[in-house]
N, C-alpha and C positions, 0 to 999 in steps of 0.2 A: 933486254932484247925480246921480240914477241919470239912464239913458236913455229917454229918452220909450219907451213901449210903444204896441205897437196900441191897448189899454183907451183908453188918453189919446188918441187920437183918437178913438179911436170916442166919447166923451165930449166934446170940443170939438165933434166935427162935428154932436153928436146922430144919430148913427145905433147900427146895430146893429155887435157885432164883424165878423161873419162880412160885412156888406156892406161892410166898409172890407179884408177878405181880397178880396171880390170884383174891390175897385177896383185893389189892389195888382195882381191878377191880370190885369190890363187886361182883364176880362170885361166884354162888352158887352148885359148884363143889369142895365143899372144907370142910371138913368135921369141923363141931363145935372148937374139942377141936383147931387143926391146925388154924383155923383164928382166937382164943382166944389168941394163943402163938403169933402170929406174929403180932396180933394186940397190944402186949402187949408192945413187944419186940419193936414195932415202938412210942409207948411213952414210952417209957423208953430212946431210945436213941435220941429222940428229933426229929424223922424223916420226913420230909415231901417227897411229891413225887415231880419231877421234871417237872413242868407245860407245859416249855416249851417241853420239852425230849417226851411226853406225847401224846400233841398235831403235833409232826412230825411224828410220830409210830399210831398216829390212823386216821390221816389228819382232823380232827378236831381240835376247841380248848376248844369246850364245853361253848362258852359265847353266849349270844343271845347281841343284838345292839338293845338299844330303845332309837329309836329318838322322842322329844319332843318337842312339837308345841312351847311350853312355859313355865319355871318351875315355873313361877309362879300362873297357876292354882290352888287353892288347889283342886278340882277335882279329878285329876290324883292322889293326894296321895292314895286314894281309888283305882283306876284303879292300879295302881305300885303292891299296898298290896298284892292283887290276882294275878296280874301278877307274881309277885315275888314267891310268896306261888308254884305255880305248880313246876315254873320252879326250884327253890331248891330244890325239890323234886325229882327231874328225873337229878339230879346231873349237873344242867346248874345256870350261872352267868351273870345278867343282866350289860349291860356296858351302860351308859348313858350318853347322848351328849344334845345340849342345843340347836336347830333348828334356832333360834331366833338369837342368839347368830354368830352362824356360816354363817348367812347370812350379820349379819352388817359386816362380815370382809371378806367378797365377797367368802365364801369358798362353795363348795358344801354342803349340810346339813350333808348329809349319809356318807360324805369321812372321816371321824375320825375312824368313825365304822369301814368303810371298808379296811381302813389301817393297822387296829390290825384283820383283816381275822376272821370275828364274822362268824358263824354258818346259822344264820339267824337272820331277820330287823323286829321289832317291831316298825311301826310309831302311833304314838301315840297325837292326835288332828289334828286339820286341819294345813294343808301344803299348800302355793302356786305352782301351778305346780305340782298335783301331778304325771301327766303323765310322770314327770322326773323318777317316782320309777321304770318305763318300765326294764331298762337297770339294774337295781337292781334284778328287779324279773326274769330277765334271767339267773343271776347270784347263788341268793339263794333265800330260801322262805322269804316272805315277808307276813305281817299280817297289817292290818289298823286297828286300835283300837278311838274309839272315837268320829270316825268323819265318814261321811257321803258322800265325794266328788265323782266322777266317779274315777274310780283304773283300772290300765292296767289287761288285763285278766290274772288270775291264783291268784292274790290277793285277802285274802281272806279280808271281815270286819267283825269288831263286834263292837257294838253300843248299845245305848238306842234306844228306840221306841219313835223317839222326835215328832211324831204325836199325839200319843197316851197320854202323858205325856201334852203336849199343852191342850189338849182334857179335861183331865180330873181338869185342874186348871180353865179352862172357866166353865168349869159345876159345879165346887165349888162353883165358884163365881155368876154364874147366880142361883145358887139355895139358895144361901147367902140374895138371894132379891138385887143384885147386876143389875145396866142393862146400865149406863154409865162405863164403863170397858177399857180401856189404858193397850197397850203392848209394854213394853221399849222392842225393835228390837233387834237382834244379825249380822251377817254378817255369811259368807258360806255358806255352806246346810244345819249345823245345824240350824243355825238363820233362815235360808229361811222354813225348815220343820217345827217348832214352831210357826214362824208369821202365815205360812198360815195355819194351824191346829185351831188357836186361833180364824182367819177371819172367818175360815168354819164354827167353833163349835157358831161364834156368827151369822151368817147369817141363821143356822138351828133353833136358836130359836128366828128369825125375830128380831134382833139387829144388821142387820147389817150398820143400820145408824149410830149405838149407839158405835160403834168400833171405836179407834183411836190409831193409833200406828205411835210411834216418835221411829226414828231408834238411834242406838247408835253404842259404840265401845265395849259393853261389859267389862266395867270397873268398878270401883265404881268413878273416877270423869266422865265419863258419862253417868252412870245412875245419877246421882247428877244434870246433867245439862240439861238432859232431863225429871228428873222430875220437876225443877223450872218449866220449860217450860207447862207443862202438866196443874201441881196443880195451876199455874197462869190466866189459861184461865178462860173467864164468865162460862164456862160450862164445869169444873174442874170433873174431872173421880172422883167417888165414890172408885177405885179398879185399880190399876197396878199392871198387871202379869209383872212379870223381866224377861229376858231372861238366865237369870243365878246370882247365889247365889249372886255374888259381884258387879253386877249394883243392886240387891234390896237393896247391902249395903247403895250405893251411893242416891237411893232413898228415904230410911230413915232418912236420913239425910236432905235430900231436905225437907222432907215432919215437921220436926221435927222446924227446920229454919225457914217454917213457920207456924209457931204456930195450926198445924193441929197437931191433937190424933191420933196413928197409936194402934189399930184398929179405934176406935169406928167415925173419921171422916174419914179415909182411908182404905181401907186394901190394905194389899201389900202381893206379893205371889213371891217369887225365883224360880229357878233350880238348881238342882243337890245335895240338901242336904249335902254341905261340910261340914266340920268341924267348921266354922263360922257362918253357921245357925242354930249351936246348942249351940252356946253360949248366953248362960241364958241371959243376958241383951239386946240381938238381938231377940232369938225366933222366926226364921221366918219361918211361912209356907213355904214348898217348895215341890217340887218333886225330888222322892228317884230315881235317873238316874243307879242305879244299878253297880256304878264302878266298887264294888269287882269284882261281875260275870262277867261284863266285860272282867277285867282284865285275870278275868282264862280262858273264854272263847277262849280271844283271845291267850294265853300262849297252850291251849290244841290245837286249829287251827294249831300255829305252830309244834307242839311236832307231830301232823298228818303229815303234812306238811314232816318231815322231816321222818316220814316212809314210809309216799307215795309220793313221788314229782309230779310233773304235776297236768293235771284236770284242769275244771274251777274252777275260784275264785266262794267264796260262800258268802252267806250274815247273820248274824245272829245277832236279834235284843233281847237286854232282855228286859221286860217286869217292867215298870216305876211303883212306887206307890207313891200317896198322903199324904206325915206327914205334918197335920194339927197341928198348933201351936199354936204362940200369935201372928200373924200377921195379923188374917184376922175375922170377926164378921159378923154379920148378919146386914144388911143397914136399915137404919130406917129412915124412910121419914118423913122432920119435915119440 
């Protein structure tokens, strides 16, 4: 049996074609009972519209392209949520490609996207090169979600406030009665805007001898391997802020190995609140990096984007909060 067509509803509903186009189009020049009939009329005969048919008649195709640094963040699953949320919303469909992935096989990141003719580019964490996104953003709008690097003008970002977020886990800790303090390091701008956030906030309350930070790859085996490193020294950190949820993982582990108590001989602090730092058995203090808003923010940038084109690129930071957990206690000098 073919596929039901428009015809075939327009003929069950009794209406005209062009008014069962209008219904499809969720236009609201259509009076109640008429989009009730034709909406009825189209499950009943099992109708869907034609995607492709759709997108040559309106020269869109209504998907947005979100490129990702690495799907194995969990991060992003919070960034995706809100991302996702708007843009279903405004009747768009996010396509996803794997950044990581398309580079081990020498391919350009963005070309999968741009093969199936997305709408517009959602990049989503840090990218090497991102000056490559230039010749993208000439093409359609482009949004940075995530990440923090320099963007060709007209791109817009949206990000955490990874100052502020560094800020406020050093003043946890310094008011913990904390004053030897270790910062497992990150890499990019987010890593670089955390480290130095962390150096400032301990050099403002005259610690800045007392500061030591051992770089990593933001992982959990090398947060693992830079806490050995840390918790082994004669003058072993009372406190390591992580640069993200999964080297604190790594750090736990370290610290557990060797027969240190996490709080009460260490405390330990993350980033970004994933879904791994709320698992009961882990409980780790961290910082709430805001993905959802994130995510919408940078889904709502776009959805401007695409009724205004041009303009400079804009910057927009949301605002990080503190959940204190089971990872971190008040230092007790014995």
């Amino acid at each position: 049996m073919r596929p039901p067509t428009i015809r075939d509803v327009a003929e069950r509903a009794g209406v005209s074609k062009s008014l069962v186009s209008l219904v499809l189009r969720g236009s609201d020049q259509v009076r109640p009972e008429k989009r009730e009939a034709v909406l009825r009329a189209a499950r009943e005969l099992g109708y869907r519209p034609n995607a492709a048919a759709r997108s040559l008649s309106e020269q869109r195709t209504r998907t947005v392209g979100v490129l990702l640094n690495d799907l194995r963040n969990p991060w992003f699953v919070d960034l995706l949520d809100g991302l996702n949320s708007l843009l279903h919303a405004h009747g768009l469909h996010m396509l996803l490609a794997d950044a990581r992935l398309n580079r081990r096989t020498g391919q350009d990141p963005a070309d999968p996207l741009l093969d199936l003719r997305v709408d517009g580019l959602i990049v989503v964490g840090t990218l090497p090169g991102p000056a490559a996104l230039g010749a993208v953003a000439a093409r359609m709008p482009v949004v940075l979600a995530g990440a923090r690097e320099p963007v060709p003008p007209g791109v817009d970002q949206v990000a955490g406030d990874d100052e502020k977020g560094a800020r406020l886990v050093t003043e946890h800790l310094i008011g913990l009665g904390h004053r030897r303090i270790a910062h497992l390091a990150g890499y990019g701008a987010v890593g670089e805007l955390r480290r130095r956030s962390f150096e400032a906030t301990m050099r403002e309350h005259g610690l800045a001898d007392r500061a030591v930070v051992e770089t990593g790859d933001m992982t959990e085996e090398g947060g693992y391997r830079a806490a050995v490193r840390l918790l082994n020294r004669p003058d072993r950190p009372t406190a390591v802020f992580a640069v993200n949820d999964i080297t604190c993982v790594g750090a736990l582990s370290a610290a557990e190995e060797l027969g240190l108590r996490v709080p009460h001989d260490v405390s330990l602090v993350g980033y970004d609140n994933t879904s791994i730092s709320r698992l009961r058995h882990l409980w780790l203090t961290t910082v709430d990096n805001a993905g959802h808003e994130v995510g919408r923010r940078a889904a709502r940038c776009l959805l401007d984007r695409f009724e205004r084109p041009g303009g400079e690129g804009r910057v927009h930071l949301a605002t990080p909060t503190l959940e204190v957990r089971g990872t971190t206690f008040r230092f007790q000098r014995g």
